[in-house]
Backbone of each chain as ProteinMPNN parsed JSONL, in Angstrom:
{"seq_chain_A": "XXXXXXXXXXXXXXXXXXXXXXXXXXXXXXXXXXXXXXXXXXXXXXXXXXXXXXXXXXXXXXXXXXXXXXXXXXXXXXXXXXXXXXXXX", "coords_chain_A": {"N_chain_A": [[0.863, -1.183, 0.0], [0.493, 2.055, -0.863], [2.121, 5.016, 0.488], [0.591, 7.331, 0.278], [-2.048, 6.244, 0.925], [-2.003, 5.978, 3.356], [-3.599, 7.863, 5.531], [-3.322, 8.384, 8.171], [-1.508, 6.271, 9.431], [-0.493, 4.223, 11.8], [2.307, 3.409, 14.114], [3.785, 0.684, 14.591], [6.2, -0.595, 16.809], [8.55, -2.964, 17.04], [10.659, -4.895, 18.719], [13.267, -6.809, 18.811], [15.112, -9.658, 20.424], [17.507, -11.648, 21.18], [16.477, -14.517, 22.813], [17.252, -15.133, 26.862], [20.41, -16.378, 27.697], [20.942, -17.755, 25.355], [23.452, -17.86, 23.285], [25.629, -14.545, 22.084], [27.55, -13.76, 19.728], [27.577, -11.589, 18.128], [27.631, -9.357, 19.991], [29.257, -9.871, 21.825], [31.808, -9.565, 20.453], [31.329, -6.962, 19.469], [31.53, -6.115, 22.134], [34.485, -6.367, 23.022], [35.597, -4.944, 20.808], [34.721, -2.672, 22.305], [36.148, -2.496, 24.32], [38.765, -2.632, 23.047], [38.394, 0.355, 22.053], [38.869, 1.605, 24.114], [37.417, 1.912, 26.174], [36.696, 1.394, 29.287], [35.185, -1.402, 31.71], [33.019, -2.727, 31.001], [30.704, -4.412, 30.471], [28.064, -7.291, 29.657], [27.083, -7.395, 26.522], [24.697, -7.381, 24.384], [23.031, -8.219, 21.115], [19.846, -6.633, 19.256], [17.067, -6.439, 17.062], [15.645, -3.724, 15.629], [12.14, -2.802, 14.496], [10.52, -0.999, 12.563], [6.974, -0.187, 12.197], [4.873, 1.065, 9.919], [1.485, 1.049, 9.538], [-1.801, 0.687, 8.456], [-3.948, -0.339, 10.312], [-6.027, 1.375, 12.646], [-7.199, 0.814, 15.044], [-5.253, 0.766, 17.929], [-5.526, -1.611, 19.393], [-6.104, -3.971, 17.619], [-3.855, -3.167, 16.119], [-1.561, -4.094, 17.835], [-2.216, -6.749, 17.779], [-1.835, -7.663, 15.41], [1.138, -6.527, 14.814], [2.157, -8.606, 16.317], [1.45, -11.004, 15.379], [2.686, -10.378, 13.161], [5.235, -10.518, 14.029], [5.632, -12.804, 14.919], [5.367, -14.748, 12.268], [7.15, -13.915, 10.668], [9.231, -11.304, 11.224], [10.548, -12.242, 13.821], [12.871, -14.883, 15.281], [11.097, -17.384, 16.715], [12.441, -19.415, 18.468], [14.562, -18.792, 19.272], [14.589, -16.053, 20.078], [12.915, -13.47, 21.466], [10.541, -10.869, 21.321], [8.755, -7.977, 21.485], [6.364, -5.611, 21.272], [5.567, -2.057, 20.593], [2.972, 0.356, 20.378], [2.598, 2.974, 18.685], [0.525, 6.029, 18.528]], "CA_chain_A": [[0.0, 0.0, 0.0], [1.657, 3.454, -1.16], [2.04, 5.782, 1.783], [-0.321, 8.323, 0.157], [-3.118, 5.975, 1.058], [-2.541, 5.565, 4.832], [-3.511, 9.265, 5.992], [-3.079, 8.585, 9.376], [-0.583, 5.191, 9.564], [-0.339, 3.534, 13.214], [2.932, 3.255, 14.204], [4.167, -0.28, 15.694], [7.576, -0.92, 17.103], [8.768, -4.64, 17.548], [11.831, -5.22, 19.225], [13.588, -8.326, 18.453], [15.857, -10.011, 21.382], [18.058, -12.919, 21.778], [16.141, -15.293, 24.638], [18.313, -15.066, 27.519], [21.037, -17.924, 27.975], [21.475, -17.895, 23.867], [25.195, -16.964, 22.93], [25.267, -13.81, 21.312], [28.715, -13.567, 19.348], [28.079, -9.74, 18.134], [27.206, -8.81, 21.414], [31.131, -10.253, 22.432], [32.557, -9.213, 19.314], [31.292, -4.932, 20.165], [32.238, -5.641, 23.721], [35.504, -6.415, 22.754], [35.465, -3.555, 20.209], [35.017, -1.371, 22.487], [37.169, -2.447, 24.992], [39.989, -1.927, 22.696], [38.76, 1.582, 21.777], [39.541, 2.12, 25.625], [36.338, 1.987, 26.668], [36.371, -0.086, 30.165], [33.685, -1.035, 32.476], [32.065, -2.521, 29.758], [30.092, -5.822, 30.705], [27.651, -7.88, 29.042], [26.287, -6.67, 25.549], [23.479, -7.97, 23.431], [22.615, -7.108, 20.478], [18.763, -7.184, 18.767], [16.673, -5.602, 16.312], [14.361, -3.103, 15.701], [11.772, -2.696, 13.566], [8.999, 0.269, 12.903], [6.045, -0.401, 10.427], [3.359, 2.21, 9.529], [-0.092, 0.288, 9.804], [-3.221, 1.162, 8.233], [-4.921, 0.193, 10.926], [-6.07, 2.602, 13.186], [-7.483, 0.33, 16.38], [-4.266, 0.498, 18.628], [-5.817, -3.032, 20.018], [-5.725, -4.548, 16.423], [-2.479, -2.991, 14.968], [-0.671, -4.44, 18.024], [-2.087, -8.105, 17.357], [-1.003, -7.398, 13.767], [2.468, -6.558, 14.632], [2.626, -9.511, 17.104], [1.31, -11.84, 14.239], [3.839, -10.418, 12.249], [6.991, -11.177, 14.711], [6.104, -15.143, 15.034], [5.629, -14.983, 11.172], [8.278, -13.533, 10.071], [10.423, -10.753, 11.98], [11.426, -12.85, 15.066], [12.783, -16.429, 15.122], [11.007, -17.473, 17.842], [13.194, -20.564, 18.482], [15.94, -18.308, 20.064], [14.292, -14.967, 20.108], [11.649, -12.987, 21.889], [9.898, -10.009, 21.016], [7.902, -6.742, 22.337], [5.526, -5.157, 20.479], [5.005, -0.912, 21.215], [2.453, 0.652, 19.503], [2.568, 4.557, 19.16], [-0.514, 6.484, 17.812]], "C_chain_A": [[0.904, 1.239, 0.0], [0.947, 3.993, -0.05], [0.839, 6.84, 1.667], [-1.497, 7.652, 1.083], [-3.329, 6.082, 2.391], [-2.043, 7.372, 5.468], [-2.871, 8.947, 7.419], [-2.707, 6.923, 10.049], [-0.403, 5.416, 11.557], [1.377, 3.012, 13.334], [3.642, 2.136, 15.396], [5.575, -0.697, 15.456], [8.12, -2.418, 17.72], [10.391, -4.71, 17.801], [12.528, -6.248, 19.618], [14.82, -8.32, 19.359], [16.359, -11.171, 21.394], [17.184, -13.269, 23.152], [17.895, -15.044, 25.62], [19.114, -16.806, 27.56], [21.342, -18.04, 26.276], [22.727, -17.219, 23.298], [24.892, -15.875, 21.702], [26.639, -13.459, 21.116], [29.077, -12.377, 18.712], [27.96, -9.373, 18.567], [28.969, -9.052, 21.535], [32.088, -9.886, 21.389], [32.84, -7.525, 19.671], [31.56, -5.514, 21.463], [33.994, -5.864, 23.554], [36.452, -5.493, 22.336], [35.936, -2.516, 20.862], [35.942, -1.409, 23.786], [38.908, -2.21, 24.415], [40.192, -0.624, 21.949], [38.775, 2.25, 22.953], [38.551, 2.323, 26.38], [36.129, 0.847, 28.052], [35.331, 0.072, 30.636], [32.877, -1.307, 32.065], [31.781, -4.107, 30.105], [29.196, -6.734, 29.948], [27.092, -7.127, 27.995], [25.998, -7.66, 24.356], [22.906, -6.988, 22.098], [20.927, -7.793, 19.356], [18.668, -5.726, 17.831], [15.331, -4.858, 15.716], [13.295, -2.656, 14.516], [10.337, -2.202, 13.211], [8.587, 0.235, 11.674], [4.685, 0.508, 11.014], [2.754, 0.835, 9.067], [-0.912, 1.035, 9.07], [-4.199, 1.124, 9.083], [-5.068, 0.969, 12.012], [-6.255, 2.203, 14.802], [-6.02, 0.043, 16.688], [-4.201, -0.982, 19.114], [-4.898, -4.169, 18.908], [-4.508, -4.699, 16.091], [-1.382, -3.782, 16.286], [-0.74, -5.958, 18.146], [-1.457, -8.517, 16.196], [0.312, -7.589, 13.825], [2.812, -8.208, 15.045], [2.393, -10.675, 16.193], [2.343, -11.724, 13.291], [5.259, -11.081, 12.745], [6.802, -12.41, 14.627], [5.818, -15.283, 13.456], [6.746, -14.944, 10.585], [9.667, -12.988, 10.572], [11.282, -11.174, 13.176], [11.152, -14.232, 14.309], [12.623, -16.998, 16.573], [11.232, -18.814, 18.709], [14.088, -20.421, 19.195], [15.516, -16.273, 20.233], [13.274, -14.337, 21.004], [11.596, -11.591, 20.758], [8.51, -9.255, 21.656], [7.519, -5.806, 21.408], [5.049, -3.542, 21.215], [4.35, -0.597, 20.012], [2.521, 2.576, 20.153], [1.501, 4.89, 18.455], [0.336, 7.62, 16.145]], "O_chain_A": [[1.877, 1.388, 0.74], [-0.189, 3.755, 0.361], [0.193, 7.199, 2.651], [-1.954, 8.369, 1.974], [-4.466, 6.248, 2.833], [-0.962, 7.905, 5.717], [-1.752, 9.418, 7.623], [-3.396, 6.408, 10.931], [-0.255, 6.414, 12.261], [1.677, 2.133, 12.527], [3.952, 2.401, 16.557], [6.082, -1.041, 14.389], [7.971, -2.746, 18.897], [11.189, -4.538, 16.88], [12.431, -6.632, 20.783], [15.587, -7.358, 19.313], [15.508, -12.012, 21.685], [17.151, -12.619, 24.197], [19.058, -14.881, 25.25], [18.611, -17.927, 27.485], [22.386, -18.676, 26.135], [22.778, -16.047, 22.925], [24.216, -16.097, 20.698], [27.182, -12.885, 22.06], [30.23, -11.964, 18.586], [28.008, -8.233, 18.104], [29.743, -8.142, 21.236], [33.283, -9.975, 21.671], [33.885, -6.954, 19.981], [32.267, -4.603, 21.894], [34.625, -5.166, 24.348], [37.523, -5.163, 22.845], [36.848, -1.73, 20.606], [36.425, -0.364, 24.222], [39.889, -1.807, 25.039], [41.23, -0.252, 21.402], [38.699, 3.478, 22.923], [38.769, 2.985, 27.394], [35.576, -0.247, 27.947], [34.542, 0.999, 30.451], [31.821, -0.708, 32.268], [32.686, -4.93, 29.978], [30.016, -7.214, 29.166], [26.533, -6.097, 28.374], [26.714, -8.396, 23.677], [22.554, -5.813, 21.992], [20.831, -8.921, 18.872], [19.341, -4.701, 17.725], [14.255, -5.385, 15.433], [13.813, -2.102, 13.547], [9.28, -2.78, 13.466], [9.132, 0.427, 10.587], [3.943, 0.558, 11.995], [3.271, -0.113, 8.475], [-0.655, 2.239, 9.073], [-5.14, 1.918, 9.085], [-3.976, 1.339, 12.444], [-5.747, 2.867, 15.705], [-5.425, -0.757, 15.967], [-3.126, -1.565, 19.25], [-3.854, -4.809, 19.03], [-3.952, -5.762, 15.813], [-0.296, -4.122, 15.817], [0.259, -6.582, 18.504], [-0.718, -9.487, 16.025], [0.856, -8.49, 13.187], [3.517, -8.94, 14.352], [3.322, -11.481, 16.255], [2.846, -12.672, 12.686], [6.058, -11.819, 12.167], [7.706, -13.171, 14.281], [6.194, -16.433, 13.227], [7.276, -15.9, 10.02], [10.759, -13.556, 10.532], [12.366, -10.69, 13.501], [10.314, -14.679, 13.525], [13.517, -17.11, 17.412], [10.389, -19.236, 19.501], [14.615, -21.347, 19.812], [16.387, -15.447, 20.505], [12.551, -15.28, 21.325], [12.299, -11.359, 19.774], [7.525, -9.799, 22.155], [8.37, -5.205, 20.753], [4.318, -3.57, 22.206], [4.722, -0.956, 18.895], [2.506, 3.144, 21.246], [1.285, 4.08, 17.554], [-0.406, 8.155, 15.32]]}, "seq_chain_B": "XXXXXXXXXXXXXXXXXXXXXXXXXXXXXXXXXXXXXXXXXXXXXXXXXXXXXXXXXXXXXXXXXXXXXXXXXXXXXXXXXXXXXXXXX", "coords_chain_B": {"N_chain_B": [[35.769, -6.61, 31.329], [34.792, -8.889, 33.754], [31.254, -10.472, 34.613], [30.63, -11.218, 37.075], [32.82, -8.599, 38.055], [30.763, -6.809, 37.902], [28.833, -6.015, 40.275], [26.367, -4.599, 41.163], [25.417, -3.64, 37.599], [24.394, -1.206, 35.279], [22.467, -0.556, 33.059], [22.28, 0.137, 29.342], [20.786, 1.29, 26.772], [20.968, 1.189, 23.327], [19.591, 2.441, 20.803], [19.653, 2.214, 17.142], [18.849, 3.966, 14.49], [17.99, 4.417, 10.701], [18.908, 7.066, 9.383], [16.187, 9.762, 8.328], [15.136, 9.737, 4.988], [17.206, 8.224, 4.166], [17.744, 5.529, 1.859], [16.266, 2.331, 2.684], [17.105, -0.343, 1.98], [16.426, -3.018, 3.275], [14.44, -2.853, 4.9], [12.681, -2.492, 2.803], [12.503, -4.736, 1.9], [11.476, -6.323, 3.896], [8.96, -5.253, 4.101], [7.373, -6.149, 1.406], [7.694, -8.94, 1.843], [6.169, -9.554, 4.352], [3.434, -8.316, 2.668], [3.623, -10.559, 0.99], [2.803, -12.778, 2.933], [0.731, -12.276, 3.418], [-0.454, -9.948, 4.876], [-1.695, -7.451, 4.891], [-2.623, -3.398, 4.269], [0.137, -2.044, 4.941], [2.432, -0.028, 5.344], [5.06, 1.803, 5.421], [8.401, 0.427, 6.472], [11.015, 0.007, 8.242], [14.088, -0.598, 8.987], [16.059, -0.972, 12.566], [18.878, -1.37, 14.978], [19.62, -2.201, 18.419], [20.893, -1.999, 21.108], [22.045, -3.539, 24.384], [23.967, -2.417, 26.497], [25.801, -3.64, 28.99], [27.159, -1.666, 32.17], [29.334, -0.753, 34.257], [29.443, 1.554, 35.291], [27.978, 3.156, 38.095], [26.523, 5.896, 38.01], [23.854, 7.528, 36.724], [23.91, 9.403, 34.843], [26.578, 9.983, 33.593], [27.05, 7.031, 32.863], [25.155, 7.44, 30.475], [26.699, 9.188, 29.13], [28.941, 8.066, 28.53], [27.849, 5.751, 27.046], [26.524, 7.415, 24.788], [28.62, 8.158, 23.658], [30.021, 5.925, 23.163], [28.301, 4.866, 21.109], [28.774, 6.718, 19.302], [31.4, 6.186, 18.667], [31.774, 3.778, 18.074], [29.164, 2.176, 17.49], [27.191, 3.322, 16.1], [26.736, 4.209, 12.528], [27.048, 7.774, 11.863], [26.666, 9.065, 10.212], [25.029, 8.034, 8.353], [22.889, 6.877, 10.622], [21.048, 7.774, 13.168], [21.146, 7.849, 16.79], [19.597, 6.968, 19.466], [19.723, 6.725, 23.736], [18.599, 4.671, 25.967], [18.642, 4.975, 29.625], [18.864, 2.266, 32.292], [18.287, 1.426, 35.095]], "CA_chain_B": [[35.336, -6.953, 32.889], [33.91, -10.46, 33.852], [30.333, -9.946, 34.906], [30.999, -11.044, 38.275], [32.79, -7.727, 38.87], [30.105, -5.893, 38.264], [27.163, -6.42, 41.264], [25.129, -3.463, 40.166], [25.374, -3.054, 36.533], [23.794, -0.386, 34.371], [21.913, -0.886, 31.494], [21.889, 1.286, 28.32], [19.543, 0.575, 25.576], [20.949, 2.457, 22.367], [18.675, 2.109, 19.677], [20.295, 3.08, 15.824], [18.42, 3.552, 12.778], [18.826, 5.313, 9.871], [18.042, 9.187, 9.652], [15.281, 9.716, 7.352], [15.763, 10.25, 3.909], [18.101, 7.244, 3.494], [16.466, 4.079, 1.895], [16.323, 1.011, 3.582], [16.618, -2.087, 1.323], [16.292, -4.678, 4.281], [12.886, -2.861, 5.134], [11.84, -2.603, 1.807], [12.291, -6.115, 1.572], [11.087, -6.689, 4.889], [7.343, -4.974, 4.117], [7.526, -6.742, 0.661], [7.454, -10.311, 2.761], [5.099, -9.243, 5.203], [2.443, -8.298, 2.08], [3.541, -11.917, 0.288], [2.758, -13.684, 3.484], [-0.701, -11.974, 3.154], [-0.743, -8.941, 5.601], [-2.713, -6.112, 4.051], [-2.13, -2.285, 5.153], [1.22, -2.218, 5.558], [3.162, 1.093, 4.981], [6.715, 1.819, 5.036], [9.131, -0.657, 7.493], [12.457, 0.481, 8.715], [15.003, -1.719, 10.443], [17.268, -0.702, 13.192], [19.682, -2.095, 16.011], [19.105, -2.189, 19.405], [22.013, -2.539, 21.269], [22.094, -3.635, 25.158], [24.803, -2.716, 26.946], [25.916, -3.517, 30.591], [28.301, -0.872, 32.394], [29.911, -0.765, 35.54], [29.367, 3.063, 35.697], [26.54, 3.111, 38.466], [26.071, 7.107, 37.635], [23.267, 7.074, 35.286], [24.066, 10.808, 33.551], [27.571, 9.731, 33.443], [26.341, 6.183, 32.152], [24.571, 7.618, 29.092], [27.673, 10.182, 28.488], [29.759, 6.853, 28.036], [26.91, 4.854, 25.736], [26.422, 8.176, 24.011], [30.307, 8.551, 23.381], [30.42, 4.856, 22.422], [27.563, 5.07, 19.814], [29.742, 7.702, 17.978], [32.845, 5.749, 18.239], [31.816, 2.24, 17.065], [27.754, 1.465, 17.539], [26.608, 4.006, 14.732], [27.509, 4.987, 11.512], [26.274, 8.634, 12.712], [26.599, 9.815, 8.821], [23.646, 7.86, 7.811], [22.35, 6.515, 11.292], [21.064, 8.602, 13.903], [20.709, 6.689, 17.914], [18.798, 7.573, 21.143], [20.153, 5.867, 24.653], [18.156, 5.297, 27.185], [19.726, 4.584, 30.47], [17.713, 1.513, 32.813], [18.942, 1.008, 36.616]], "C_chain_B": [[34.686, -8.189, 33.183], [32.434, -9.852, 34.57], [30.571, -10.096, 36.131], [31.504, -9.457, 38.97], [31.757, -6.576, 38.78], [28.476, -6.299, 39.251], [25.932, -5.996, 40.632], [25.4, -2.994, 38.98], [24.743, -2.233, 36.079], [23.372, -0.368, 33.542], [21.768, 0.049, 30.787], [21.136, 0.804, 27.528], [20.101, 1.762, 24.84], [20.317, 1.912, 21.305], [19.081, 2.927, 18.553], [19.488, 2.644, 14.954], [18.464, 4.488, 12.165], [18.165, 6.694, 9.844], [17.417, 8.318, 7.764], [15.776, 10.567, 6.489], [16.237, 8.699, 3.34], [17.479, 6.143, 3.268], [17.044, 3.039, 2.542], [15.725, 0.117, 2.929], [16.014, -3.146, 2.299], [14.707, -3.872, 4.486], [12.269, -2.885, 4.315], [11.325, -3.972, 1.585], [11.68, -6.96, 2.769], [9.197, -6.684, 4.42], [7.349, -5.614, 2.798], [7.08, -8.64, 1.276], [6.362, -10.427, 3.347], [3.431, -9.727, 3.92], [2.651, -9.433, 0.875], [2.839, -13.379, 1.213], [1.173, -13.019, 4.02], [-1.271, -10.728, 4.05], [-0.676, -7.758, 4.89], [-2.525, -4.446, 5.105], [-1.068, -2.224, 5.492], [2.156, -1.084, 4.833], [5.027, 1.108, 5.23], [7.136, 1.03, 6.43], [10.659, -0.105, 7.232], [12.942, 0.155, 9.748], [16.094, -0.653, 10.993], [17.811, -1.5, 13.782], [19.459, -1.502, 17.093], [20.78, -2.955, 20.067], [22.357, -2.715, 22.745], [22.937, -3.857, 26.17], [24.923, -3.015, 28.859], [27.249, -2.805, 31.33], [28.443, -0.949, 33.588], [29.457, 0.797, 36.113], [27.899, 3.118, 36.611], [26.002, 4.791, 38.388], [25.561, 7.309, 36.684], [23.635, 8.338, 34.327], [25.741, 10.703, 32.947], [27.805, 8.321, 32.657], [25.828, 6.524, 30.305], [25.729, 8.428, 28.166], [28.233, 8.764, 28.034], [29.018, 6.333, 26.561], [26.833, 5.666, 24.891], [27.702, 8.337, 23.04], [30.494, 6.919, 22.369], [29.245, 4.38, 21.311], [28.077, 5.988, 18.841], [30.097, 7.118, 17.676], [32.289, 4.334, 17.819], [29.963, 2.017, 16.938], [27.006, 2.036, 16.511], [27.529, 5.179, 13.893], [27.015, 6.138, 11.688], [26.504, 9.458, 11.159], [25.325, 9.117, 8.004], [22.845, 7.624, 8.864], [22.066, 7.731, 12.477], [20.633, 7.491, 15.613], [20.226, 7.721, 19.428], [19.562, 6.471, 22.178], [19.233, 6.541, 25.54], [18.879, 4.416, 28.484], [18.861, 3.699, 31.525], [18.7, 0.915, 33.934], [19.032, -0.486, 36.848]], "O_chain_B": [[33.711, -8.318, 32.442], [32.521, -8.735, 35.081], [30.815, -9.005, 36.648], [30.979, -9.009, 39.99], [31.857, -5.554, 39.459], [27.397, -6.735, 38.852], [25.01, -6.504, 39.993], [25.697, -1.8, 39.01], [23.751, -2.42, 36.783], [24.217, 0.027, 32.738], [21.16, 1.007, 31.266], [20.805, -0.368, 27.709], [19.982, 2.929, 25.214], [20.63, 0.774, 20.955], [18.998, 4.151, 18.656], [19.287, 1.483, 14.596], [18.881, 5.53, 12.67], [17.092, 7.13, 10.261], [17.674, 7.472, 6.907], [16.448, 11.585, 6.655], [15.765, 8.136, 2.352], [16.739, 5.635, 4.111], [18.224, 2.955, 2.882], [14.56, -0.28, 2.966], [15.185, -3.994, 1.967], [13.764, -4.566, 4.105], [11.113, -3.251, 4.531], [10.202, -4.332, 1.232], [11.418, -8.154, 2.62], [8.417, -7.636, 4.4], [7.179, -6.55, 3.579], [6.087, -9.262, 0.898], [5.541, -11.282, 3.015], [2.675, -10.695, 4.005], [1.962, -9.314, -0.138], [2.493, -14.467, 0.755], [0.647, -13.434, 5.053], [-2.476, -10.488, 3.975], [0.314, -7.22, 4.394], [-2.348, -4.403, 6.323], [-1.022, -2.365, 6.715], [2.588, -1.349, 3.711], [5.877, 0.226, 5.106], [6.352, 0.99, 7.378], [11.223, 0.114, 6.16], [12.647, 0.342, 10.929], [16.756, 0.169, 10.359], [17.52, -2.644, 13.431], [19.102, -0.325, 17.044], [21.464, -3.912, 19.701], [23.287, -1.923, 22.894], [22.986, -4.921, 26.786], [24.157, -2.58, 29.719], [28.347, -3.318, 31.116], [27.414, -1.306, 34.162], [29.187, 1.027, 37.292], [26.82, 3.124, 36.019], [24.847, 4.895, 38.802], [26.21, 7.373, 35.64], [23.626, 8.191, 33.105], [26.06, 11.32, 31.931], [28.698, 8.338, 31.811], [26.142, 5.923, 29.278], [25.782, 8.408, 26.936], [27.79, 8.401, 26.945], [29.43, 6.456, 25.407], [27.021, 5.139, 23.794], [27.654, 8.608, 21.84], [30.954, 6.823, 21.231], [29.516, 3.362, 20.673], [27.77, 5.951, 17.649], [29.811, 6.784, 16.526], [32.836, 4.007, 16.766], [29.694, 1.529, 15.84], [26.153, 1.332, 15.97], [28.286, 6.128, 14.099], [25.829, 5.821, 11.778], [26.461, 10.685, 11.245], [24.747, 9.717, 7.098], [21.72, 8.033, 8.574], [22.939, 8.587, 12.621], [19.901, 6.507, 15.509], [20.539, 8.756, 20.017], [20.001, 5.437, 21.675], [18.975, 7.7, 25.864], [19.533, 3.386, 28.319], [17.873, 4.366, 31.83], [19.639, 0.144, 33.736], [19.486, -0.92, 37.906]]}, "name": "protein", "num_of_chains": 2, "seq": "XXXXXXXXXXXXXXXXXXXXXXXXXXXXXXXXXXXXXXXXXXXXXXXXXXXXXXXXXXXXXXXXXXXXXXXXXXXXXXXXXXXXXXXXXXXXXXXXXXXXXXXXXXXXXXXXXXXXXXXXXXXXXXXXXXXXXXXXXXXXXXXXXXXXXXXXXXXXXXXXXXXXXXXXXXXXXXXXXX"}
């Protein structure tokens, strides 16, 4: 759907996470990183991903079953992943 | 730092995605998927990173100066990406 059509697009934010306890090797890769750009003090780091889709629909209820239908479809692998669904107006 | 030495860690949450304007193949191809796997209404999709660090620094304004400092220096390309940190006790 071209953007013209959705006057007033629902904005849902899904935030994709390693489950805890799942090795996360670019998480230890940037901590590493940045421990050798002198950065100490620097302890566990995880890294996930985010991902903001304009909606058509307009029920806040709806658009955040929508998204959440969308993460176990597609955007999360929910095998080793979670996911959190914000919806903004 | 091994996690051990830190008791009370700090959590940052920096979240990078791209300043607007710049296209975003992976979301194009993201909302593309979405409306093959039959979800209708679906306006523009734009991926970021989410990046969860753990710091020793228990001073949270001093905390975010760090995460802020280390999202320049390695966590975002800050010529196409733009990142928010928020700082979580």
């Amino acid at each position: 759907m071209s953007d013209t059509a959705m006057s007033h697009p629902t904005k849902a934010v899904v935030t994709v996470t390693l489950k805890n306890g799942v090795l996360d090797p670019q998480g230890k890769a940037v901590g590493h990183a940045l421990q050798t750009l002198g950065f100490s003090g620097v302890g566990e780091v995880r890294i996930g991903r985010v991902i903001e889709l304009e909606l058509a629909e307009t029920d806040p209820e709806r658009a955040r079953q929508t998204a959440e239908d969308m993460a176990r479809k597609l955007l999360a692998n929910t095998v080793i992943e979670s996911f959190r669904v914000e919806i903004k107006s």
